[in-house]
ROZAMI-387138 format. One line per field, with one value per atom (N, C-alpha, C): chain; y negated, x, z; residue number from 0; atom name. Coordinates in pm, 1 decimal, m for minus. Layout:
BEGIN
mol [A_...] $
north [Y_...] $
east [X_...] $
up [Z_...] $
seq [NUM_...] $
atom [CA_...] $
//
This chain:
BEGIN
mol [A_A_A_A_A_A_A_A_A_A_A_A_A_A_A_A_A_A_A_A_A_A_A_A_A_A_A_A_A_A_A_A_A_A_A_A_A_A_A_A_A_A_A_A_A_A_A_A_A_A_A_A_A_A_A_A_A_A_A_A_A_A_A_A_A_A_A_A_A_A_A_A_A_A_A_A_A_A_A_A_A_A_A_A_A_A_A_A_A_A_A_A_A_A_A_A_A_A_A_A_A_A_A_A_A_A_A_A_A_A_A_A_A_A_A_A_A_A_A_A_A_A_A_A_A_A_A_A_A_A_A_A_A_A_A_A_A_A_A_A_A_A_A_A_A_A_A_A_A_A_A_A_A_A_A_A_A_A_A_A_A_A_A_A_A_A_A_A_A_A_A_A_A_A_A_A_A_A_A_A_A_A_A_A_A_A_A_A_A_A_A_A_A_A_A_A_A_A_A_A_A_A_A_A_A_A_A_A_A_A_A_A_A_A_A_A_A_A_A_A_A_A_A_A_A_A_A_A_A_A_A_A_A_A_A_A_A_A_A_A_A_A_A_A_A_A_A_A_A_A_A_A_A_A_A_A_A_A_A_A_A_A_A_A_A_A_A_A_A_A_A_A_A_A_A_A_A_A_A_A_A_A_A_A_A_A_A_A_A_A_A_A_A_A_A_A_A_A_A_A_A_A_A_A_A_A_A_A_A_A_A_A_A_A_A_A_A_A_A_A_A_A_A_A_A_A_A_A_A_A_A_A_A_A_A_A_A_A_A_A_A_A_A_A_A_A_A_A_A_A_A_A_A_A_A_A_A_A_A_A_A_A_A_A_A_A_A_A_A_A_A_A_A_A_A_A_A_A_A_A_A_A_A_A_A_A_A_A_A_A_A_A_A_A_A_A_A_A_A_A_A_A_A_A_A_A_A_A_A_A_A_A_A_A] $
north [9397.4_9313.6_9395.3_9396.7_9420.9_9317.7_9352.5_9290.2_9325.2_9431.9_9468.1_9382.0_9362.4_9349.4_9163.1_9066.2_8991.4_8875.3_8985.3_8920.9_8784.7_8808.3_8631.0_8551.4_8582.4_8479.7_8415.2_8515.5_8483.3_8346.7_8465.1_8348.2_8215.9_8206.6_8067.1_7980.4_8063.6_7960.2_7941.6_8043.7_7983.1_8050.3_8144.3_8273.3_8397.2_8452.3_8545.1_8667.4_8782.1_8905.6_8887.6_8928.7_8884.9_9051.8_9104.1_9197.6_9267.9_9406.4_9441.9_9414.6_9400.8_9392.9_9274.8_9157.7_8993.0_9080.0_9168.0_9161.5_9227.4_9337.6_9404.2_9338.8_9208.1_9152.2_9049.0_8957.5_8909.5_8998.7_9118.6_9194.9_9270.4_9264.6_9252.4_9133.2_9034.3_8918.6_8912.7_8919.4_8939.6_9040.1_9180.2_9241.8_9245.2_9129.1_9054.4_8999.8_8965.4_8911.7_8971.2_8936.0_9015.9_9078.1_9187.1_9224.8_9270.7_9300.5_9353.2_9424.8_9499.9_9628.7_9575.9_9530.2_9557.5_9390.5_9329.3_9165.0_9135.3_9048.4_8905.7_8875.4_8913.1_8820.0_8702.7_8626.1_8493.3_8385.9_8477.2_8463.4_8331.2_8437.6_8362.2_8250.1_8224.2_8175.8_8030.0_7938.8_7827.3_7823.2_7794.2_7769.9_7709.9_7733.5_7695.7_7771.7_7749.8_7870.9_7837.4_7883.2_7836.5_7945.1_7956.9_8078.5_8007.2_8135.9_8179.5_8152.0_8185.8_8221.6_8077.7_8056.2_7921.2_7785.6_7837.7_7759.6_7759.1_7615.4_7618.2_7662.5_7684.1_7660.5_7564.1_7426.5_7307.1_7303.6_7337.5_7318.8_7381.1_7487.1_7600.8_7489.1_7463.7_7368.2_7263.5_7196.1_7099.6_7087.9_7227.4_7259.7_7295.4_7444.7_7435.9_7319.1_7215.7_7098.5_7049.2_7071.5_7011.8_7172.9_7235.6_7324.4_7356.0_7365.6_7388.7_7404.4_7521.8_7609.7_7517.8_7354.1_7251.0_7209.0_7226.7_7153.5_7255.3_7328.1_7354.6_7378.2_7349.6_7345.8_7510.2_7608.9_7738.1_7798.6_7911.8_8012.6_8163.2_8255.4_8347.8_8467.4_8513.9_8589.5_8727.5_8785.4_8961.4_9029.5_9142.8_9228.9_9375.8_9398.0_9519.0_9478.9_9540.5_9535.6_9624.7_9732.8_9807.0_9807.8_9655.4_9628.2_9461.1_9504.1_9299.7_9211.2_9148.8_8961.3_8893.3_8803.8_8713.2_8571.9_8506.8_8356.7_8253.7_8169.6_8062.4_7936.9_7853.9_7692.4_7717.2_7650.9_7631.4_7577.2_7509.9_7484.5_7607.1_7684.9_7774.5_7943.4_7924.6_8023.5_7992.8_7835.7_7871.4_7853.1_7834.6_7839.7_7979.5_8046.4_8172.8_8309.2_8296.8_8442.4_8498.2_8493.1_8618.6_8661.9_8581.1_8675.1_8734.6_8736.9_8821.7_8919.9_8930.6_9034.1_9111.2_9248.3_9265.3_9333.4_9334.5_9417.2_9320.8_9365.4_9275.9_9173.4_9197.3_9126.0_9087.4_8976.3_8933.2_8804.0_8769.9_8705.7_8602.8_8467.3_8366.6_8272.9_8320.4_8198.2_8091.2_7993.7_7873.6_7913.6_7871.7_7937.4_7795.7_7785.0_7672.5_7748.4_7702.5_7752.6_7597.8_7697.2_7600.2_7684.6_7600.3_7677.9_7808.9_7794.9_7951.0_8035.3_8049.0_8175.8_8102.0_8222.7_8191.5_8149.5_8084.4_8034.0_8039.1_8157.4_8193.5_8124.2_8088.4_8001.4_8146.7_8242.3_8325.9_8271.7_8173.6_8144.2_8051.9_7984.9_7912.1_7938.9_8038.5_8159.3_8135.8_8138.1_8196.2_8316.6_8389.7_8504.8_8489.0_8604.8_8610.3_8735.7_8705.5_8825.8_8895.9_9012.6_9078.0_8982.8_8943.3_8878.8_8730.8_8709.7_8648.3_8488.7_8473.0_8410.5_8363.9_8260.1_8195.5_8187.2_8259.1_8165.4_8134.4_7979.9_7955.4_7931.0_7953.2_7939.6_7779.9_7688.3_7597.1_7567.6] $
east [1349.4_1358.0_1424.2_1405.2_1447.0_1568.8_1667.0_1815.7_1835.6_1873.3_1952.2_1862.4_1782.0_1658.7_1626.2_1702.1_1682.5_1848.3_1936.3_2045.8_2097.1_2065.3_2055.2_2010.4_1875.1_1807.3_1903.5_1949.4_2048.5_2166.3_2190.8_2350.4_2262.3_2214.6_2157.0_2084.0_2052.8_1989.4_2043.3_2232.4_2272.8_2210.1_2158.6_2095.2_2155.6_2125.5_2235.5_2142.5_2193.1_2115.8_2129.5_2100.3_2064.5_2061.0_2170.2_2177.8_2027.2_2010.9_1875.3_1859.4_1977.6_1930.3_1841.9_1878.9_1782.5_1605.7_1632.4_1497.4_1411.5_1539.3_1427.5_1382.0_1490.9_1494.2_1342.2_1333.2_1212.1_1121.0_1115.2_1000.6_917.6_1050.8_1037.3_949.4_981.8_883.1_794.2_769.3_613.3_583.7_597.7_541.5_451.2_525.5_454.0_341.4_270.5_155.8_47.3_m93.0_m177.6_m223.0_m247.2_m257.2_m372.0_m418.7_m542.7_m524.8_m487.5_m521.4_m368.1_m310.2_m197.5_m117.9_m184.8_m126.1_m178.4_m134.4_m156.3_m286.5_m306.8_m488.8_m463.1_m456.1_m520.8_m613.4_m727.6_m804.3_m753.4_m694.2_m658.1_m538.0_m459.2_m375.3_m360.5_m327.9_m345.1_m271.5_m312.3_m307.2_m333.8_m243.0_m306.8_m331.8_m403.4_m380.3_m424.5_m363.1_m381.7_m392.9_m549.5_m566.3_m477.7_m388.4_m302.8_m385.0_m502.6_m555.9_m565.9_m493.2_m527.4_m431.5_m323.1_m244.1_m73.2_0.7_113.0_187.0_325.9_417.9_442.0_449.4_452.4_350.0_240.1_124.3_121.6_223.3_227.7_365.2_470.7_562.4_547.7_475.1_358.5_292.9_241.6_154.1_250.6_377.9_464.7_497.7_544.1_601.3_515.3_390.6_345.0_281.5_424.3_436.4_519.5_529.9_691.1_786.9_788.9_902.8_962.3_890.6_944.1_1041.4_1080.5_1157.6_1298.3_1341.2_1455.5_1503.1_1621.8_1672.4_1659.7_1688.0_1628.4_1523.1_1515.2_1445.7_1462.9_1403.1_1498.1_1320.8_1344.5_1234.0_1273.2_1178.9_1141.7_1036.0_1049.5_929.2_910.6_998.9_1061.4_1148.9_1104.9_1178.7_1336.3_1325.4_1399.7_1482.7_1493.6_1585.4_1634.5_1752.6_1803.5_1681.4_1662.6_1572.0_1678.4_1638.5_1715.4_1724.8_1833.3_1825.9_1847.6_1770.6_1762.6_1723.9_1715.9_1671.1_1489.1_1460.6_1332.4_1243.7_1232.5_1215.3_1190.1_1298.2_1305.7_1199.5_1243.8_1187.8_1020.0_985.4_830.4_805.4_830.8_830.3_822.1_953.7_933.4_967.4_871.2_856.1_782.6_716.9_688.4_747.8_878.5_950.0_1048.8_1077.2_1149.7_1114.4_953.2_918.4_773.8_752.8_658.3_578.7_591.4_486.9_394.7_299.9_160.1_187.0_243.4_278.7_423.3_442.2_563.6_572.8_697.3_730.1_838.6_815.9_923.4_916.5_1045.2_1079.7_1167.8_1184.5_1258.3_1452.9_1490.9_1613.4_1741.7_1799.5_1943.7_2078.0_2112.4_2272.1_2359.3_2449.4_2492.4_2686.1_2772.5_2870.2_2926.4_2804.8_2757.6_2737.0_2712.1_2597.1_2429.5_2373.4_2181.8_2182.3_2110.4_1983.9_1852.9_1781.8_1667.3_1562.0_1436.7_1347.1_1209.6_1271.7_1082.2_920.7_973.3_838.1_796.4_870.2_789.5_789.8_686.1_717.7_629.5_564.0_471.3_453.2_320.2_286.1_218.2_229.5_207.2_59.1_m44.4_m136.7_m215.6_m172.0_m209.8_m197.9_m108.6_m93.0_m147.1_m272.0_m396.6_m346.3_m315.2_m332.2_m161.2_m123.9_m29.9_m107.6_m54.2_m80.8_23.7_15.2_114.3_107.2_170.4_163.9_218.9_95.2_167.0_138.9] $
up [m1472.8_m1590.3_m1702.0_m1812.8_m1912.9_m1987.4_m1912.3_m1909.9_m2017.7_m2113.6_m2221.4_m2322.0_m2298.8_m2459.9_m2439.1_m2327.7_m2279.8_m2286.5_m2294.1_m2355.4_m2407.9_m2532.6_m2585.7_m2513.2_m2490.3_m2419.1_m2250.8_m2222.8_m2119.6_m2140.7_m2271.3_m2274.2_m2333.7_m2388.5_m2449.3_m2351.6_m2239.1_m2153.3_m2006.8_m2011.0_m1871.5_m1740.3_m1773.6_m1690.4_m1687.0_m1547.3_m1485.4_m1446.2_m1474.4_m1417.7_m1295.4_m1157.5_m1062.7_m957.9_m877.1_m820.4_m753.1_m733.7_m740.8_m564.0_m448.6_m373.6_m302.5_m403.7_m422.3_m421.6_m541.1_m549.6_m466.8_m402.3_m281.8_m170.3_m189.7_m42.7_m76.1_m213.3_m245.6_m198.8_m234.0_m287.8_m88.0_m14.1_119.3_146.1_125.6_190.1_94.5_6.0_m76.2_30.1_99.2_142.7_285.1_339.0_433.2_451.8_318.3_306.0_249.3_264.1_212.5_115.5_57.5_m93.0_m123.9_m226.4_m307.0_m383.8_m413.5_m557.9_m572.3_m699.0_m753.7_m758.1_m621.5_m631.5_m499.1_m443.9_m338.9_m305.0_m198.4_m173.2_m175.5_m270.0_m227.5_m152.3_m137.6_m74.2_67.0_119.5_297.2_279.2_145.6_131.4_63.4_97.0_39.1_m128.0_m215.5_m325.8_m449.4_m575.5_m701.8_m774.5_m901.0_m952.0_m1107.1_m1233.5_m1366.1_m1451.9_m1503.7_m1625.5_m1681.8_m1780.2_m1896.5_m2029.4_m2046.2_m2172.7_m2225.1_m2353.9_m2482.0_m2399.8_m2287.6_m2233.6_m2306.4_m2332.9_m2391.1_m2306.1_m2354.8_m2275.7_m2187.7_m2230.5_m2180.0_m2095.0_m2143.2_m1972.6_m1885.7_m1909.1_m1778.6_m1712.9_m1743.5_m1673.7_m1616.8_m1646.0_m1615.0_m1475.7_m1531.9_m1397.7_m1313.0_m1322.7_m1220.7_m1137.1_m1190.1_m1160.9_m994.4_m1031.6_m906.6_m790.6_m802.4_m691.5_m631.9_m480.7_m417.6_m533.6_m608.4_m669.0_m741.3_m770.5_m845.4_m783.8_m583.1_m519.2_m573.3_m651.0_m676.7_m820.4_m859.3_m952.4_m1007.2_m974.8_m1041.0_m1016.8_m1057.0_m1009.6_m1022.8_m926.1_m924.9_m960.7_m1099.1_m1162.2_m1167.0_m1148.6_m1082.1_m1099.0_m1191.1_m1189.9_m1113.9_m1017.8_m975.8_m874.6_m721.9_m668.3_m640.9_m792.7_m776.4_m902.5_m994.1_m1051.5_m1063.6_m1121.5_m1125.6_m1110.9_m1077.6_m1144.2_m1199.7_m1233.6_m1348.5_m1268.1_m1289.9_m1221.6_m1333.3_m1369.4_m1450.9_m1413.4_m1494.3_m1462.7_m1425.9_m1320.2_m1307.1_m1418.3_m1519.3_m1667.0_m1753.0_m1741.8_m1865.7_m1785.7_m1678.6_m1597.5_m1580.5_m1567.9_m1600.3_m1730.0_m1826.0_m2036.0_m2019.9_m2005.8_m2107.6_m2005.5_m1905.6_m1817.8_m1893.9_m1998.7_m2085.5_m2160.5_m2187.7_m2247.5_m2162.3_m2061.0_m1931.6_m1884.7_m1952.0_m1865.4_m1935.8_m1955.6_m2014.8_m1938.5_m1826.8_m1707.5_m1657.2_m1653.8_m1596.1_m1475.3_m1355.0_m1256.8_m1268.6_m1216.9_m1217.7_m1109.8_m1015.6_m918.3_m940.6_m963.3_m944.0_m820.2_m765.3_m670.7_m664.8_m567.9_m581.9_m580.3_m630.2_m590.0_m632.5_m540.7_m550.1_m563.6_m647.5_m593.2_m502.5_m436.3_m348.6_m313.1_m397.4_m405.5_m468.0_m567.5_m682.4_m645.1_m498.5_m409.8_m445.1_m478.2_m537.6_m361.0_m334.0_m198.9_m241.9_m195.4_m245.6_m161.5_m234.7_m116.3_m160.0_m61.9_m101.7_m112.6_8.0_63.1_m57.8_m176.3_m271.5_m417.8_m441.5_m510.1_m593.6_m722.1_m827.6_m879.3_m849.8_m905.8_m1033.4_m1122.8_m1288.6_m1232.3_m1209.8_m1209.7_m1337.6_m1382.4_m1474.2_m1622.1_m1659.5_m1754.2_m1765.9_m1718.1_m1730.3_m1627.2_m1477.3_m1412.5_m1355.2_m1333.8_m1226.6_m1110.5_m993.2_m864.2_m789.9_m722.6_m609.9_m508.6_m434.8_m250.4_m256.5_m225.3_m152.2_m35.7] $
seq [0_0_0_1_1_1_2_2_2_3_3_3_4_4_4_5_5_5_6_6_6_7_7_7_8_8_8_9_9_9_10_10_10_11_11_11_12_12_12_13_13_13_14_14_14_15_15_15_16_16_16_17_17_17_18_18_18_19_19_19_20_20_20_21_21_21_22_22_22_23_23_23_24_24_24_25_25_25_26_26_26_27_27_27_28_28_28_29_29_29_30_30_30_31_31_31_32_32_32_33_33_33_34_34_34_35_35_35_36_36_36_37_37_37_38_38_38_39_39_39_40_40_40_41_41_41_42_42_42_43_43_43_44_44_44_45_45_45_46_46_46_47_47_47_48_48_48_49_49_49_50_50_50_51_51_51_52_52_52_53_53_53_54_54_54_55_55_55_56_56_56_57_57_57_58_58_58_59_59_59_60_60_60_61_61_61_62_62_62_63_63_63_64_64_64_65_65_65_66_66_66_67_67_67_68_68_68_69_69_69_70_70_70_71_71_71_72_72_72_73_73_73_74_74_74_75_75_75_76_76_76_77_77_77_78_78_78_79_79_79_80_80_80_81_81_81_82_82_82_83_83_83_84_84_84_85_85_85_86_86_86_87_87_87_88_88_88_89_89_89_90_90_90_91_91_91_92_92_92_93_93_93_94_94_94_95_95_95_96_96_96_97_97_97_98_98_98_99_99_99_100_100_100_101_101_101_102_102_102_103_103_103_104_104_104_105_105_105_106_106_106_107_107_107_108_108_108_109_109_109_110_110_110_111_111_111_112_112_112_113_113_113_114_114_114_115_115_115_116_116_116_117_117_117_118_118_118_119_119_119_120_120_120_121_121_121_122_122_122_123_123_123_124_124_124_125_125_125_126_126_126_127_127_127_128_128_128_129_129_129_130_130_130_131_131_131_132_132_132_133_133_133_134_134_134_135_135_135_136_136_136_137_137_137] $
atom [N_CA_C_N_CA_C_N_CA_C_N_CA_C_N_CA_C_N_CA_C_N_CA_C_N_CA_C_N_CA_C_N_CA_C_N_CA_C_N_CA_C_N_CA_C_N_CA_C_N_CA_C_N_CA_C_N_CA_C_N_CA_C_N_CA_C_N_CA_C_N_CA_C_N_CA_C_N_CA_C_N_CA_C_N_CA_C_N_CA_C_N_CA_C_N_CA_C_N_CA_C_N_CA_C_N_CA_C_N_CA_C_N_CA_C_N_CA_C_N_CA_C_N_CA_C_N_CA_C_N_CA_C_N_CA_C_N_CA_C_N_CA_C_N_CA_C_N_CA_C_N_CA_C_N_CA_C_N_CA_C_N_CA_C_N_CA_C_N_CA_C_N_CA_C_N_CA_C_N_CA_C_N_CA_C_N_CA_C_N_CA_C_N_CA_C_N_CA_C_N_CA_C_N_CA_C_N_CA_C_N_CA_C_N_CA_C_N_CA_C_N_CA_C_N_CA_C_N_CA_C_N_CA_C_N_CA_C_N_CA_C_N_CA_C_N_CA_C_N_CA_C_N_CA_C_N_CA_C_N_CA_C_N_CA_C_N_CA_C_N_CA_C_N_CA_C_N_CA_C_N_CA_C_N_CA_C_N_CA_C_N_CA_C_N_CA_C_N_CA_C_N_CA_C_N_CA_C_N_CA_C_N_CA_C_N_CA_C_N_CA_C_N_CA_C_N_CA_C_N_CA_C_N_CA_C_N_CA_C_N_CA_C_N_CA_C_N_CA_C_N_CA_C_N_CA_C_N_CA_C_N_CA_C_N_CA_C_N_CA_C_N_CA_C_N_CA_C_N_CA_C_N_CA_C_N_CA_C_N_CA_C_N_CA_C_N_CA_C_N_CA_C_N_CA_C_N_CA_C_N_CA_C_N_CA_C_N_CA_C_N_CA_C_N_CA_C_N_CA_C_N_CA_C_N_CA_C_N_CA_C_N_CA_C_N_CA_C_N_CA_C_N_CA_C_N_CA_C_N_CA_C_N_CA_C_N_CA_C_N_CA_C_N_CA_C_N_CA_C_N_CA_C] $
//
């Protein structure tokens, strides 16, 4: 993630850089599952999935809403398993992951805090494919 250039947006929305070993550990169980070129087969995997192109903000939240990653109060967003992710409100995290992140793929999962330790839920995760597509594992 592009933490330094992402700042404001942090403090204004109550979001936390997020240690890089979260993301290797995400980026571990993404690795478990099947892939294709530079993302996730979908294919074998049960899902949703919502073109990007001529979509609001609000209809991308919308649509989150009726996917696992809705069952938690944050979410824990990642473009790199080999730097911070960011932890924010599940709301703000499906609105404005384009502005978190300017690399083609990108990974949000469910995430609670519980005693102000993150509780990460991998398994209910949204992928950003090539700018263009959301998909989710439900």
């Amino acid at each position: 993630m592009r933490i330094d250039q992402i700042r404001p947006w942090l403090r204004e929305h109550d979001a936390a850089p997020q240690p890089v070993a979260l993301s290797a550990q995400f980026d571990a169980y993404l690795s478990t599952l099947p892939w294709t070129g530079s993302g996730i087969d979908w294919r074998g995997l049960p899902h949703r999935s919502l073109a990007l192109d001529g979509i609001s903000d609000d209809e991308v939240v919308r649509w989150a809403r009726h996917t696992p990653l809705a069952l938690h109060t944050h979410a824990l967003v990642m473009d790199s398993a080999t730097e911070p992710g960011v932890l924010c409100h599940f709301e703000d995290a499906t609105r404005d992951f384009e502005l978190l992140s300017n690399r083609p793929e990108l990974y949000m999962c469910g995430a609670d805090l519980v005693n102000g330790d993150v509780q990460p839920a991998f398994h209910r995760f949204i992928e950003r494919r090539s700018f263009m597509t959301l998909n989710a594992r439900v």
